[in-house]
N, C-alpha and C positions, 0 to 999 in steps of 0.2 A: 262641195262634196259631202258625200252624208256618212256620220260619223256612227258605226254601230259599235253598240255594246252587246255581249250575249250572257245571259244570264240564267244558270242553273244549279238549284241548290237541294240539297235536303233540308238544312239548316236555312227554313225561314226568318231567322231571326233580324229585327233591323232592317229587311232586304226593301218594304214597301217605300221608308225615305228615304231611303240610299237610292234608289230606280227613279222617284220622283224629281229627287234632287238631278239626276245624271239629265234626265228628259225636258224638266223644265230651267233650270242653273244654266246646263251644257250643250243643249241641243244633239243629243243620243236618241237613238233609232234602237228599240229594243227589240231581242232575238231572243227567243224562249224557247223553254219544252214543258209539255206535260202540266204538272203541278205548281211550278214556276208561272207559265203563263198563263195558268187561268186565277192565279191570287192575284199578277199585276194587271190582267184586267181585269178582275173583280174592284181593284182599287181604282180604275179607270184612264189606268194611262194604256195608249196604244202600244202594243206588243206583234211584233211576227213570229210564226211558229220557224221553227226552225226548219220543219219540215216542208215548209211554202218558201222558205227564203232557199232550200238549195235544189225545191223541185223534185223532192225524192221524198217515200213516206216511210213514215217508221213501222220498221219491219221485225219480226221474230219477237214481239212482245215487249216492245220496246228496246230487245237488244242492240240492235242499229238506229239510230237517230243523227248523231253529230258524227259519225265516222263519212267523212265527206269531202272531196276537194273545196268544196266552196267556203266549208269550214275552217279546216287545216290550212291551203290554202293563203283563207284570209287572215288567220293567224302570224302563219312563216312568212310570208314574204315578204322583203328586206325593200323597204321605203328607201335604201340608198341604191340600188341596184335596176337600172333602168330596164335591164330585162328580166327581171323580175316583175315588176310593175307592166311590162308589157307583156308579159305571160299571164299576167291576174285578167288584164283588161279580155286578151284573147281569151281566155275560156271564163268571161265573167264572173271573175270575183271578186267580190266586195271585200275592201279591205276592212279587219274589225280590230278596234283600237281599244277595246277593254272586255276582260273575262272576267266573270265573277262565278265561279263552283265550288262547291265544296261535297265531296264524296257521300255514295253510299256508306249508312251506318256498319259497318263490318265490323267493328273491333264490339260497338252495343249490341248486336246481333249475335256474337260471340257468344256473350260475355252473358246474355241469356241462360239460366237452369233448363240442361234438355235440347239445345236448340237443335232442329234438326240439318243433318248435313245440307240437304238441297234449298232451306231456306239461305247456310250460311255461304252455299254459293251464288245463287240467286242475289249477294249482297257483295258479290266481288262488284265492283264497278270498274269498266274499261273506259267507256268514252271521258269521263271527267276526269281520269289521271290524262289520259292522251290530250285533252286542252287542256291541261294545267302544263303539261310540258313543252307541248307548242309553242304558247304565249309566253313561257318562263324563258326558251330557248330566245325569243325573240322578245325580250323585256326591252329591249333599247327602242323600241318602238310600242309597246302594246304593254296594258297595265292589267296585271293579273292578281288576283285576288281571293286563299282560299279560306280565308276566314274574318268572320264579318266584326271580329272586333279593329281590323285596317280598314271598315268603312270611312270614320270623320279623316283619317288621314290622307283619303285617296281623294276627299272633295275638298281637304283640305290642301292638298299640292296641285289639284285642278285650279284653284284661285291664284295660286303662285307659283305658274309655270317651270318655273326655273330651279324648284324642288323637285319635280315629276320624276327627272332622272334617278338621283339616287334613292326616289322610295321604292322605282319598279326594279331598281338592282335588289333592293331589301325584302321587295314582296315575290321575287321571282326566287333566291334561297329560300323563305320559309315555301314555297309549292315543293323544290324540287329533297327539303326536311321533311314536308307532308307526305311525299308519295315513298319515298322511302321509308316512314312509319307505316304506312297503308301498306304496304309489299313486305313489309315485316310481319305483317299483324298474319298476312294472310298466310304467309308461310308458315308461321310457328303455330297457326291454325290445322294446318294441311299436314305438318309434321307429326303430330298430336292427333290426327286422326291416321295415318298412313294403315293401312294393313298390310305393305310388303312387309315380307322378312328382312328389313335392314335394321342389324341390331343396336346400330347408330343412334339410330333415330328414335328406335322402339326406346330405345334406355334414355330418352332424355338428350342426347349428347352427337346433335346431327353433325353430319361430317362440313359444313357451313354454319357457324354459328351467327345468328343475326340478331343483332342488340337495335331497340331505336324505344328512346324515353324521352317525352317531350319535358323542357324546362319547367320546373314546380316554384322556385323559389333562385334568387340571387341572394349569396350569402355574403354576410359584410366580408370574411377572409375566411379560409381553413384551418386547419389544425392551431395556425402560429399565425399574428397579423403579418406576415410575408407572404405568406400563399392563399393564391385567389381559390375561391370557390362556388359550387354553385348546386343545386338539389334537383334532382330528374324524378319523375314518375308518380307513383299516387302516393306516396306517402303520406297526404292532409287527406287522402281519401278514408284514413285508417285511425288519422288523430288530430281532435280540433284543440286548439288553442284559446283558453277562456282571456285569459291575462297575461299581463309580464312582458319582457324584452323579446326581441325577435329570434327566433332560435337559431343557435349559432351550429355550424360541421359540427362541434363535438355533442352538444348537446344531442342531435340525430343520433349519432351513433349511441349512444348511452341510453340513449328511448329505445332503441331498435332493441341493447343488446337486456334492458329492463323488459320489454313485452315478451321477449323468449323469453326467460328467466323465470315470469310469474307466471306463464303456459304452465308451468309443470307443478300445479301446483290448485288444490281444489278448494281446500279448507281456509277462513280466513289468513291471509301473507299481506307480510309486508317485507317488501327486499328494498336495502340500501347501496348501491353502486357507486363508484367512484372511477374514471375511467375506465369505462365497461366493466369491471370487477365486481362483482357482490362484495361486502366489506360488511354485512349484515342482513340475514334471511330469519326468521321465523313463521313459524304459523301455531295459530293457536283459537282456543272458542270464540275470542271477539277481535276484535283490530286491534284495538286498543293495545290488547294483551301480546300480541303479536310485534306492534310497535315499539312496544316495553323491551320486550326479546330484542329485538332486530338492533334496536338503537345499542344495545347493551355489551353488543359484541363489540363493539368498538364506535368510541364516543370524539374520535378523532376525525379519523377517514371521513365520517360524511357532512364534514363542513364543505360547503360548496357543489353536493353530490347530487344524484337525483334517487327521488323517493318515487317505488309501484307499489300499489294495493291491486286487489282482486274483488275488493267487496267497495261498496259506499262510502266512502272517505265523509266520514261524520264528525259534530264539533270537536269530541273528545281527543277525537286523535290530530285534526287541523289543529286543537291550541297546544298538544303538544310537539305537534312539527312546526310550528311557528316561533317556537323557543330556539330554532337554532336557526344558520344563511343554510340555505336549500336553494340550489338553483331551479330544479323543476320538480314538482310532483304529479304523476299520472295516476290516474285513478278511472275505472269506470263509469262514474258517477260522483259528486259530490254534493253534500245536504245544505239547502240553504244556508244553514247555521256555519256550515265548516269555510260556504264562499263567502259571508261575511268577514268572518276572520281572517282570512289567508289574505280577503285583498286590500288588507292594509300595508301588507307589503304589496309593493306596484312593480318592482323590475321579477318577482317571481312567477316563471311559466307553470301555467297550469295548463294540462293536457287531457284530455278527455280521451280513454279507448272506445273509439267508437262502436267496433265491434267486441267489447268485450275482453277477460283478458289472454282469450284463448284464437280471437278474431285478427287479432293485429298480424299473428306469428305465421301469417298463410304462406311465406316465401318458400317455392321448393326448394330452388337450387342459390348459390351464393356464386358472385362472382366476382374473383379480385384482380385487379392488373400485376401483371410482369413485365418485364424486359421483352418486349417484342410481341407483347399480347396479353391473353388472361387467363388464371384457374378456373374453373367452372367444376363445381362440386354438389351433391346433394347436401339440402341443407340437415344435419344433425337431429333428426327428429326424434330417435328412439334414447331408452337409457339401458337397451338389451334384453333381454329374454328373461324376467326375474322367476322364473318358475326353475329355468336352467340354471341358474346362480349356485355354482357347490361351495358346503364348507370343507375346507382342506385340512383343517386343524384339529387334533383329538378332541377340542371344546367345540360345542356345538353355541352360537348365540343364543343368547335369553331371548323371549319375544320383544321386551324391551329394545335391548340393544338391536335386534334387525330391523327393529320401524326407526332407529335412531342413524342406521347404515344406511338406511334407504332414503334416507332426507338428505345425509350427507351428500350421499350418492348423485341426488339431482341438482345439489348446487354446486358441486364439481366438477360438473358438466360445463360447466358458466362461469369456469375459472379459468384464469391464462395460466398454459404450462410452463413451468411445471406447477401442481396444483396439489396444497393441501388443505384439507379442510378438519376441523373437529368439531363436532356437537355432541349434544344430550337431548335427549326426546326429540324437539321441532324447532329447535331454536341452534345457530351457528356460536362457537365459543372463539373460533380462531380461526384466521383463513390466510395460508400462504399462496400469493399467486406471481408466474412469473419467473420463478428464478431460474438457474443455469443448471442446478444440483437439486436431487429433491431434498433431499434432506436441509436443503439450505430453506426451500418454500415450507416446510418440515418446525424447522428451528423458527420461523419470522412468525407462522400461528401460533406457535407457543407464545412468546413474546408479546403477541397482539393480545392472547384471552389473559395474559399475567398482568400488562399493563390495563386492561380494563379490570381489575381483579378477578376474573372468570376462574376455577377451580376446575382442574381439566379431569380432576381422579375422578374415574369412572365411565368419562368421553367414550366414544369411536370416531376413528378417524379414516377419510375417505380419501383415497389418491387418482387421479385419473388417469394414469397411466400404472405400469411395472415398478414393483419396488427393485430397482437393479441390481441393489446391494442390500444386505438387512441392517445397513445404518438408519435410512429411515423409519423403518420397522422400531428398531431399537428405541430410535428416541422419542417415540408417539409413544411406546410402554413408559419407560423413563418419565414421561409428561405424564402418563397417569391413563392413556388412553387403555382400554379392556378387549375392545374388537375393531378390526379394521376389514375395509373391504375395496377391493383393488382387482386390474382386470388380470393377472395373471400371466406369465408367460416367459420369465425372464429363466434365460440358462441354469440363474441361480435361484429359482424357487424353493429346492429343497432346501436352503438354506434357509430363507426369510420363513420360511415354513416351521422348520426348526428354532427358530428365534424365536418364534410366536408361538408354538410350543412348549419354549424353557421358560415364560413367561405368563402362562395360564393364557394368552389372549385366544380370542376367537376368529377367525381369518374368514373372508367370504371370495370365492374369484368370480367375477362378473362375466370372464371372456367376450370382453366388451371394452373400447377405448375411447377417450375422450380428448385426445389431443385439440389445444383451440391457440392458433400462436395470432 
């Protein structure tokens, strides 16, 4: 009995010894379509069109081809099931004992500048998900196949029969993972372009939410080595890794929450993070200079931290980050000179932003698990309306002190609430993040610019949230800070207002929040 294979792909890759191997190895009878079967005859092995094998031609521009009993058919039918087999035989159909497809490009079709809507239908594909699900429903007989890096394994369990089983259970999940990424793609395509008035949809936030991210990386453990982990989606699409150890969950997250961070920011920066925290931000005319800053605000926290640039990471600034343990530095670019030096150390990652430091930050929306699901939120892009920004306080800022709020402003955006931050000009002095009380994240900035010796008289200091109470107000003057700038809004305003009033300081309300837990 003659044993068919059908074979149709977009992705030629591999495909010419893979078909060779099936026809001459296995003795396979091939079944094509289109551009499939004129590359495996051109490579000169014997091929049937699909269209001769089920006696029906391809109609409506190729739309119909394999939608076919003789197809379907010879995919479903149950080799254990005697009438079954005698229903194939009755309306002749060939039984076929391996699929190999792999889909129209729809997500690169997409994912095109411009593309137009009728090209990106034109790119739904129906017949190759319907035989991939076919074959997959009936893997305990038929080996299916939709991607060609499970070529050598499929000729590899043809040689040792008695493997065949569990790779077609293993290759029949990843089809029925592919087509449900594929019907993802195409929804959240169709979503995104909708014109009804559903304002579900329109806002981002369909009334179905459909998540599907193929596996990027196995990670040795998560957070703790007790919990397993593992990395979904493009994120190497966004940052390559020059050197160093394999990047661990925490490490991801602290690149993620380093490439937001240096987004906002134009002028030579360098930010220092420590579990997602900035623990040192500057900017300044050369890196170097910025570095000097950055490190300056606290010469503790970023032992074992990760270090971003926005510019050229050059030798001057590699030999002076090479003087502390850095776990990773990102950088746009880096200078010959500066990747000589750095890779004397060997376990240190080095990451490249691929797209720059404004390229990496493209996520809209953010999504975190809960208890029986997830948050889905826009992600944090703006830092508010600075033209609308009132001062509330009889003192107006000096020009100074509002370019010094305003820097504040942006890295306390990137601070865990509760969040306080103090600086002078472009450089961070003290950074409280995280506590229960603000005044408490208040009081730990202090502490942090005193133990690096930082001098706070003269600071502002920026809070992400309502001063609740004018305790924290209180003790940023007390430390010596001169203007503060905070989103406003608390019952007790006049009071904090008042405070910073009996105090000469300068108050700015953003009417803008930043909460980040």
């Amino acid at each position: 009995m003659a044993k068919f294979a059908l074979l149709s792909v977009s992705d030629k890759q591999g495909l010419v010894p893979f078909a060779t191997a099936l026809v001459k190895q296995h003795g396979f009878t091939l079944l094509s379509t289109g551009g499939t079967a004129k590359l495996l005859a051109q490579a000169g092995l014997p091929v049937t069109e699909v269209s001769q094998h089920t006696g029906s031609p391809e109609i409506m521009e190729g739309r119909v081809k394999t939608l076919h009993p003789k197809i379907h058919g010879g995919l479903l039918c149950r080799r254990d099931k005697p009438e079954h087999l005698a229903e194939a035989k009755q309306n002749g159909i060939e039984l076929i004992d391996l699929v190999v497809v792999n889909l129209y490009p729809f997500e690169q079709t997409v994912a095109k500048p411009h593309v137009e809507f009728e090209e990106a239908i034109e790119n739904i594909d129906i017949g190759g998900p319907s035989m991939l699900r076919s074959a997959a429903k009936n893997h305990e007989s038929v080996t299916v196949v939709c991607d060609p890096a499970d070529y050598n394994d499929v000729l590899a369990a043809m040689a040792e029969p008695a493997k065949l089983g569990a790779l077609r259970r293993k290759l029949a999940l990843k089809v029925f993972q592919r087509t449900a990424s594929y019907d993802a793609a195409i929804a959240r395509y169709l979503e995104a372009q909708t014109a009804e008035p559903d304002l579900e949809a329109l806002s981002g936030f369909p009334a179905t939410l459909t998540l599907s991210w193929k596996k990027a990386q196995a990670l040795r453990y998560g957070e703790n080595p007790h919990q397993k982990a593992a990395l979904y989606g493009t994120f190497h699409e966004h940052f390559q890794q020059l050197q160093g150890k394999e990047l661990s969950y925490n490490n991801i997250l602290d690149i993620t929450s380093a490439a937001y961070l240096i987004g906002e920011f134009e002028r030579p920066t360098v930010g220092i993070l420590k579990h997602t925290n900035p623990c040192g931000i500057a900017s300044a005319d050369t890196l170097i200079e910025a570095w000097e800053k950055a490190y300056a605000t606290d010469r503790q926290a970023p032992f074992g931290g990760i270090i971003i640039v926005n510019q050229t990471l050059d030798a001057a600034v590699a030999k002076a980050i090479a003087e502390i343990f850095t776990e990773v530095i990102i950088a746009p670019r880096f200078s010959e000179e500066a990747l000589a030096i750095l890779s004397k150390k060997k376990n240190l990652r080095l990451m490249i932003a691929k797209s720059g430091p404004q390229g990496a930050t493209d996520a809209l929306q953010e999504v975190r698990s809960v208890i029986g699901g997830v948050l889905v939120q826009d992600r944090n892009r703006t830092l508010g309306d600075v033209a609308s920004f009132k001062v509330v306080t009889k003192r107006q800022p000096s020009a100074e002190e509002m370019a010094a709020l305003l820097f504040a402003w942006k890295v306390c955006k990137h601070v865990k609430s509760n969040a306080i931050v103090y600086a002078r000009g472009e450089q961070t002095l003290g950074v409280g993040a995280g506590q229960m009380a603000r005044v408490d994240s208040s009081r730990i900035a202090v502490w942090k610019a005193g133990e690096a010796g930082l001098d706070l008289k003269g600071s502002v200091v920026a809070s992400e949230a309502l001063f609740p109470f004018a305790d924290g107000l209180i003790a940023a003057a007390d430390a010596g800070a001169t203007a503060v700038i905070q989103p406003g809004g608390s019952v007790r305003d006049a009071e904090v207002i008042a405070a910073a009033d009996a105090r000469g300081m300068a108050m700015v309300f953003t009417s803008i929040r930043h909460f980040r837990h």
